[in-house]
ROSE-152066 format. One record per atom (N, C-alpha, C): residue in three letters; residue number from 1; atom name; x, y, z. Coordinates in nm, 4 decimals, always signed. Layout:
BEGIN
[ALA NUM CA [X Y Z]];
...
END
This chain:
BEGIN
[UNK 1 N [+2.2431 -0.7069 +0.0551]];
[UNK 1 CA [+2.1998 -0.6457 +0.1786]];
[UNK 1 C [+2.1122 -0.7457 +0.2534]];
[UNK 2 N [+2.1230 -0.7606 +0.3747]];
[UNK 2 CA [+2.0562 -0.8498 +0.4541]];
[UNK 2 C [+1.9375 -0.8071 +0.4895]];
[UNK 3 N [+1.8478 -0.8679 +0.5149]];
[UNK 3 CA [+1.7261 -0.9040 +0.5232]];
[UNK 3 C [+1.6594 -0.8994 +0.7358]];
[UNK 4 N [+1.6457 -0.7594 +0.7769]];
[UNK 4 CA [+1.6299 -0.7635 +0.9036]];
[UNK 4 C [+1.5577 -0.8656 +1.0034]];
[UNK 5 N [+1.5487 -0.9281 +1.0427]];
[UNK 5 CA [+1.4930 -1.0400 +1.1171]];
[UNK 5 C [+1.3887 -0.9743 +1.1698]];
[UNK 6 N [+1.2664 -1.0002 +1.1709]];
[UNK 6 CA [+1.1278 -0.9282 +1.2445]];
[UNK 6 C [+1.0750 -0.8279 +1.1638]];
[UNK 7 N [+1.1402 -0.7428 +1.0410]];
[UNK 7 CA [+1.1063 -0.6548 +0.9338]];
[UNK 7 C [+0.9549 -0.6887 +0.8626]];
[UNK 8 N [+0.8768 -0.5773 +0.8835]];
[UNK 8 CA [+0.7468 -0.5978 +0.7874]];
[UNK 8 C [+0.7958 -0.6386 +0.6759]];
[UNK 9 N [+0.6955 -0.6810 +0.5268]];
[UNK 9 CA [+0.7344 -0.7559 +0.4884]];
[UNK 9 C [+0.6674 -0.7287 +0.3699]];
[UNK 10 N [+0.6847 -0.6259 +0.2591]];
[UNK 10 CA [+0.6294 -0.5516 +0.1269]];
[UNK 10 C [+0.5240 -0.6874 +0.0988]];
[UNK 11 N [+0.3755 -0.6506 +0.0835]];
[UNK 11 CA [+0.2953 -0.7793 +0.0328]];
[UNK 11 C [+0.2362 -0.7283 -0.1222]];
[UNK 12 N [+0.2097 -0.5754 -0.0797]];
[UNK 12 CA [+0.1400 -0.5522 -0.2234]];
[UNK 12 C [+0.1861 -0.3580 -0.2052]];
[UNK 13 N [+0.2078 -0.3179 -0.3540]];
[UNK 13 CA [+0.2268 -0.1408 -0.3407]];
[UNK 13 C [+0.1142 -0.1307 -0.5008]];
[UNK 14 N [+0.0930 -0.0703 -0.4594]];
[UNK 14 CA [+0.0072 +0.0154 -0.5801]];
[UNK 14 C [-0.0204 +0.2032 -0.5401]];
[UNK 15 N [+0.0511 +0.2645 -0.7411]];
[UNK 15 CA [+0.0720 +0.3935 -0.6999]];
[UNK 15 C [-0.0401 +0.4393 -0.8325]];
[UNK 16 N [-0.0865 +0.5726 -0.8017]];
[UNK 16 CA [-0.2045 +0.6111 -0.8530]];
[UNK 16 C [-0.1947 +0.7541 -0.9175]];
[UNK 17 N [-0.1794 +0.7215 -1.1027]];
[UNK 17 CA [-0.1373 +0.8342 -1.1668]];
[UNK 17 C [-0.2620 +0.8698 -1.2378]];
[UNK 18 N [-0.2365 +1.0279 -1.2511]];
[UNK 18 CA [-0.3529 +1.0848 -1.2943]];
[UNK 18 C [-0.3836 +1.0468 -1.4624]];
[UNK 19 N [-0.4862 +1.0344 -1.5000]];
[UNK 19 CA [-0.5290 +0.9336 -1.6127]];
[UNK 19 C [-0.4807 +1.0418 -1.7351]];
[UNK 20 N [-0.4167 +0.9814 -1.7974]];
[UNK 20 CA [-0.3376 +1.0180 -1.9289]];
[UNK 20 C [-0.1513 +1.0721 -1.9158]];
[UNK 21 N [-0.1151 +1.0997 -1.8250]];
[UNK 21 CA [-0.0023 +1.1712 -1.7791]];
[UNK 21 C [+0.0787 +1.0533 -1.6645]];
[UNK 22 N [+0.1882 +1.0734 -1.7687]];
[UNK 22 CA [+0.2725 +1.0229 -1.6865]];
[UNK 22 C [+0.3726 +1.0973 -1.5987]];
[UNK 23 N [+0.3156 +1.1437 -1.4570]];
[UNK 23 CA [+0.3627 +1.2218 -1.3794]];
[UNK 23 C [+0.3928 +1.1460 -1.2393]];
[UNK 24 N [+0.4486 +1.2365 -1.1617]];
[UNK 24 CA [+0.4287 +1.2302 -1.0249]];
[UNK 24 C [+0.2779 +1.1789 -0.9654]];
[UNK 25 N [+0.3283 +1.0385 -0.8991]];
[UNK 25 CA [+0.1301 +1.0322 -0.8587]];
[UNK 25 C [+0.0795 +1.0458 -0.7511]];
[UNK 26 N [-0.0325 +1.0464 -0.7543]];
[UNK 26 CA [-0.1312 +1.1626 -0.6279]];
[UNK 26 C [-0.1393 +1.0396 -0.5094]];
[UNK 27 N [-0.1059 +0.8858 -0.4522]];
[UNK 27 CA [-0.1116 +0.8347 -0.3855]];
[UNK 27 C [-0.0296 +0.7353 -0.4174]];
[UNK 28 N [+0.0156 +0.6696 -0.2959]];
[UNK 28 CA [+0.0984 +0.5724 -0.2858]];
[UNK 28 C [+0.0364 +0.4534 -0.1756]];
[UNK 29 N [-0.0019 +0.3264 -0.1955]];
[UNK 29 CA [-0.0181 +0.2559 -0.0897]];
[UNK 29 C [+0.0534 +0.1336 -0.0581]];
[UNK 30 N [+0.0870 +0.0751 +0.0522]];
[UNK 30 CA [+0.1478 +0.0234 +0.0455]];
[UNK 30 C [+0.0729 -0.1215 +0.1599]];
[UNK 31 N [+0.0884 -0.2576 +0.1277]];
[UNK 31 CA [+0.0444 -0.3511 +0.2602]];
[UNK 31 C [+0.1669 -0.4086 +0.2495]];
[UNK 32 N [+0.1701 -0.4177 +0.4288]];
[UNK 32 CA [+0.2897 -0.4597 +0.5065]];
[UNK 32 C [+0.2676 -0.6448 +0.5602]];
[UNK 33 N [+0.3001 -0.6860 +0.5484]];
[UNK 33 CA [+0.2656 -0.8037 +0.6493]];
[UNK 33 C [+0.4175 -0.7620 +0.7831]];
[UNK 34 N [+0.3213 -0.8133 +0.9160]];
[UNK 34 CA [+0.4111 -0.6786 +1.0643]];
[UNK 34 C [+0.4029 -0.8917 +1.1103]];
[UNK 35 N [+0.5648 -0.8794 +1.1544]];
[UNK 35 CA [+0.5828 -1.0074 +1.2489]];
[UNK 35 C [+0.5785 -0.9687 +1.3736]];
[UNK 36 N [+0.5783 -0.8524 +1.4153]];
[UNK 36 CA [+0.5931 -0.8455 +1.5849]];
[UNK 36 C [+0.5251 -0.7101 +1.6159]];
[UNK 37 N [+0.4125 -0.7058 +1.6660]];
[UNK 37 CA [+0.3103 -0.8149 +1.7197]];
[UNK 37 C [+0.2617 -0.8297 +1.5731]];
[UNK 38 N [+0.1934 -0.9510 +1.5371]];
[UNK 38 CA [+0.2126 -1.0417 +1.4297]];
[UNK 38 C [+0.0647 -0.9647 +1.3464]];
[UNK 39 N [+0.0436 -0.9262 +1.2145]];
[UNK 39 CA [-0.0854 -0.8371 +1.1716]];
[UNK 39 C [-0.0581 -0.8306 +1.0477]];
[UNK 40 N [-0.1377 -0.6964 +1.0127]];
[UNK 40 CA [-0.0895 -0.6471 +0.8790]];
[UNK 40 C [-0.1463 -0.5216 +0.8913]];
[UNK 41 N [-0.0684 -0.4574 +0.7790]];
[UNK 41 CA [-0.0679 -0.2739 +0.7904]];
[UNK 41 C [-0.0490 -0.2113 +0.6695]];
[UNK 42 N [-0.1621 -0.1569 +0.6449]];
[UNK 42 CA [-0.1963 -0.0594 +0.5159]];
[UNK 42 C [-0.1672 +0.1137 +0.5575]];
[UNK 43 N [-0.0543 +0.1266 +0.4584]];
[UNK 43 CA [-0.0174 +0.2417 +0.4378]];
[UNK 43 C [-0.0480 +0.3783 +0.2880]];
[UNK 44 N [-0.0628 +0.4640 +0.3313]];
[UNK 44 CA [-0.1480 +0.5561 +0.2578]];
[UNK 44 C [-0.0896 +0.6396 +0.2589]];
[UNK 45 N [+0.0209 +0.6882 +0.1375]];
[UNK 45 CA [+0.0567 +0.8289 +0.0833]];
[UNK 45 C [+0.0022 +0.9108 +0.0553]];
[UNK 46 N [-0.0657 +1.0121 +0.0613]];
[UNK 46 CA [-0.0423 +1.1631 -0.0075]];
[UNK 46 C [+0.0024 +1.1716 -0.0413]];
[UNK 47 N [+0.0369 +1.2286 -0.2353]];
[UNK 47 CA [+0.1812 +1.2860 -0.2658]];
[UNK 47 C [+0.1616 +1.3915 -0.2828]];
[UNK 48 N [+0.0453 +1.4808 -0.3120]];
[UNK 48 CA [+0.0268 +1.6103 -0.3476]];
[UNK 48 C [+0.0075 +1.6638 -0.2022]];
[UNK 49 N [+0.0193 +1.8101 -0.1984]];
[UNK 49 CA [-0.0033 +1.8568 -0.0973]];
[UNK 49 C [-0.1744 +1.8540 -0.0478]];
[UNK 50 N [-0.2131 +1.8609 +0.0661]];
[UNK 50 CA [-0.1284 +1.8575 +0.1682]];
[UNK 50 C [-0.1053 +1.7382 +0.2067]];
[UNK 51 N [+0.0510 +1.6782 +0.1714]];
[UNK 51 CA [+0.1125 +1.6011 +0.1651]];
[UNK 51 C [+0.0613 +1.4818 +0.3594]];
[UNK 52 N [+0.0202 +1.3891 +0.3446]];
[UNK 52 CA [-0.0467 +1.3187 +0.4413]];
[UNK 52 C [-0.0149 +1.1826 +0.4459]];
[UNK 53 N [+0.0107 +1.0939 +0.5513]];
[UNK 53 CA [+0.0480 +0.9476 +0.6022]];
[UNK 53 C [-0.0473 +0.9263 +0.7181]];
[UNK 54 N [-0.1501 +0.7522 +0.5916]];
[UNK 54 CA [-0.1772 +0.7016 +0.7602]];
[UNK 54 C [-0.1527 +0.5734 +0.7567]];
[UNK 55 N [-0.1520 +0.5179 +0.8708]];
[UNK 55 CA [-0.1603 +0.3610 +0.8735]];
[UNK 55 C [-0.2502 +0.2649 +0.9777]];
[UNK 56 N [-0.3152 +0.1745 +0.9062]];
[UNK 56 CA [-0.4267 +0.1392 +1.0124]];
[UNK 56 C [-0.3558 +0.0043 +0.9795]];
[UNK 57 N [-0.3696 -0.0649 +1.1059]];
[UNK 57 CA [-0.3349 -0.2274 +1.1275]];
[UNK 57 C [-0.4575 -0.3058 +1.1242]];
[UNK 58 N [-0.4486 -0.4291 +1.0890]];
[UNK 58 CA [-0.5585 -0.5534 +1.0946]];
[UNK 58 C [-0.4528 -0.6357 +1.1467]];
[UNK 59 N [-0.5704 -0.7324 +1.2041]];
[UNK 59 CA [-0.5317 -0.8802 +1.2472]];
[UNK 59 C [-0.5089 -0.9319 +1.1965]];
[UNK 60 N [-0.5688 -1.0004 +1.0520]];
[UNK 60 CA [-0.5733 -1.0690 +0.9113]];
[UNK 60 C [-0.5571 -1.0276 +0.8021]];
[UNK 61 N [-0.4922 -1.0717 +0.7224]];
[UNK 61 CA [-0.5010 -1.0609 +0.5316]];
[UNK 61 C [-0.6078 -0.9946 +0.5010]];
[UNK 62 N [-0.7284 -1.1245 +0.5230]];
[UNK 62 CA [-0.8280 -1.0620 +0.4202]];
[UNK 62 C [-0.9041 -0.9448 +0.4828]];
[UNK 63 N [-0.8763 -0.9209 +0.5924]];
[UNK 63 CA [-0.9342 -0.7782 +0.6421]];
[UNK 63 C [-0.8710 -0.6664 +0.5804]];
[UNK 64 N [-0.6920 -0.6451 +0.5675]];
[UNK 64 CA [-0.6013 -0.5677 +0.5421]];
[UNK 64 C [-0.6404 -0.5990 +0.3725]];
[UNK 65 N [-0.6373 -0.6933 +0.2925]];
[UNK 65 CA [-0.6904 -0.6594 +0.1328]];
[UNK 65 C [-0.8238 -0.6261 +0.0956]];
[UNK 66 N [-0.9340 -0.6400 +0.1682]];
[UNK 66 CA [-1.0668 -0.5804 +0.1927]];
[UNK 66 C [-1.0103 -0.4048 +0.1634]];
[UNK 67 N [-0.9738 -0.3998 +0.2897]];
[UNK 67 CA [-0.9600 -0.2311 +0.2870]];
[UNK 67 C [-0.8771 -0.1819 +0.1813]];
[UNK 68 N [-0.7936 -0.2430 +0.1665]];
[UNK 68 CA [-0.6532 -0.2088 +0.0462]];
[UNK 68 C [-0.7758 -0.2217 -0.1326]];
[UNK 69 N [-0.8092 -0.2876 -0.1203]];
[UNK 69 CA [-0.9552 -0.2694 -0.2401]];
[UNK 69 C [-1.0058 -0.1766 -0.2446]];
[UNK 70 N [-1.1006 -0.1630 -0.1280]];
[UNK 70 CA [-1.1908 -0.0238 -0.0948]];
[UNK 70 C [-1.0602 +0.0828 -0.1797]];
[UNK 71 N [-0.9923 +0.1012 -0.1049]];
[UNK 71 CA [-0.8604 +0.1963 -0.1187]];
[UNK 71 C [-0.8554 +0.2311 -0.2891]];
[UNK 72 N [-0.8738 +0.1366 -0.3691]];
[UNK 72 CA [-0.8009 +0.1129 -0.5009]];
[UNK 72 C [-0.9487 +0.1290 -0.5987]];
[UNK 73 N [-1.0884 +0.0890 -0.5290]];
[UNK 73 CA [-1.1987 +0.1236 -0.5644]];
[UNK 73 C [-1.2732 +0.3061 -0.5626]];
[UNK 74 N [-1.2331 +0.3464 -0.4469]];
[UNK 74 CA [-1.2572 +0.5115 -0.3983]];
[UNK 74 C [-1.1816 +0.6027 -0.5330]];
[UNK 75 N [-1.0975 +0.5719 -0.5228]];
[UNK 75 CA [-0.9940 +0.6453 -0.5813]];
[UNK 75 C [-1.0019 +0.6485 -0.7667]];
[UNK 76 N [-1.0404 +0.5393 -0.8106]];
[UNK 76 CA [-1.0350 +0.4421 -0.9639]];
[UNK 76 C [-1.0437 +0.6253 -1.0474]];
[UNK 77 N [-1.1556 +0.6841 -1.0262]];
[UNK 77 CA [-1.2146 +0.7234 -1.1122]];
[UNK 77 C [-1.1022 +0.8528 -1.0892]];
[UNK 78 N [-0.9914 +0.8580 -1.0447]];
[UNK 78 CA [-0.9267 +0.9955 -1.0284]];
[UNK 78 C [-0.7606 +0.9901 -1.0918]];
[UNK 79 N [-0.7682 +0.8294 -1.1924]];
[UNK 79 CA [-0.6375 +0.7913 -1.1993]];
[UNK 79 C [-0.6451 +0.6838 -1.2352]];
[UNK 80 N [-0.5089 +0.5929 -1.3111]];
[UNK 80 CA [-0.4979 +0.4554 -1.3241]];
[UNK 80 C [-0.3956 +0.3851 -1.2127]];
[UNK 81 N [-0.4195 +0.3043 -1.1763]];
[UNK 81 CA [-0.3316 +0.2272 -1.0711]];
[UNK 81 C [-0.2568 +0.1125 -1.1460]];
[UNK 82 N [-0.1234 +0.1378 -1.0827]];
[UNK 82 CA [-0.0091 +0.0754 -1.1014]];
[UNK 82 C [+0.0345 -0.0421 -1.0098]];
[UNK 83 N [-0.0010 -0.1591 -1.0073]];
[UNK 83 CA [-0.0051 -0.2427 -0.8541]];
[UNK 83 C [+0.0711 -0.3258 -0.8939]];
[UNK 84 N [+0.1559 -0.3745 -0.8039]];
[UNK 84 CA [+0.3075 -0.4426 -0.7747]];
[UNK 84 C [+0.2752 -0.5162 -0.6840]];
[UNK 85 N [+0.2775 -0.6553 -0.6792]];
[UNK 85 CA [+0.2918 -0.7765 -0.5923]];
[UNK 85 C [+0.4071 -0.8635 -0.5899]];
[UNK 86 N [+0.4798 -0.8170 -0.4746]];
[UNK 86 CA [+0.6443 -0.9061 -0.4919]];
[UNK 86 C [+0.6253 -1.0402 -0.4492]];
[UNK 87 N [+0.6931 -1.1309 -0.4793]];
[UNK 87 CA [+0.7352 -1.2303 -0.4496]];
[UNK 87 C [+0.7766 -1.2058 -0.2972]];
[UNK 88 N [+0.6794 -1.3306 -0.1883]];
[UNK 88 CA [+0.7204 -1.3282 -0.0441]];
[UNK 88 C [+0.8552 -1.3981 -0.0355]];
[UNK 89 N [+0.9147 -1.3460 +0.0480]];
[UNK 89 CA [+1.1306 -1.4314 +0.1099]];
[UNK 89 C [+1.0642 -1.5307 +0.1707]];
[UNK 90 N [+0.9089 -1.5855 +0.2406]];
[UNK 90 CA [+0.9665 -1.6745 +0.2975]];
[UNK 90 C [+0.9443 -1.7975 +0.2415]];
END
């Protein structure tokens, strides 16, 4: 499958299961690196009800992994996190 030209660009996902159980987990986040207009964008699942999406953009990396921390720090004590860093295409 081809690879969309201008497509954000998976940088980091980490999903957040409740500590001991391997279930369905209570958040999903996701950082985007965005080529047009050029940024980055942290995305925030809800999986439990009431099921909720947000997404806030930065200018820079280390602003967008600052917050994506915070994100992974707030949360620690409600779950273990599962974090996935792919290999960038370019």
């Amino acid at each position: 499958m081809a690879r969309r030209v201008g497509a954000p660009q998976l940088r980091e996902a980490g999903w957040l299961h409740p500590e001991g159980r391997d279930t369905r987990p209570l958040l999903l986040v996701r950082l985007e690196q965005v080529i047009q207009p050029p940024g980055w964008e942290l995305i925030v699942d809800v999986c439990v009800p009431p099921q909720e999406q947000t997404r806030t953009r930065y200018l820079d990396e280390p602003s967008a992994r600052a917050a994506l921390e915070h994100v992974y720090d707030f949360h620690r004590d409600h779950g273990d996190w599962r974090i996935r860093r792919p290999k960038p295409f370019d």
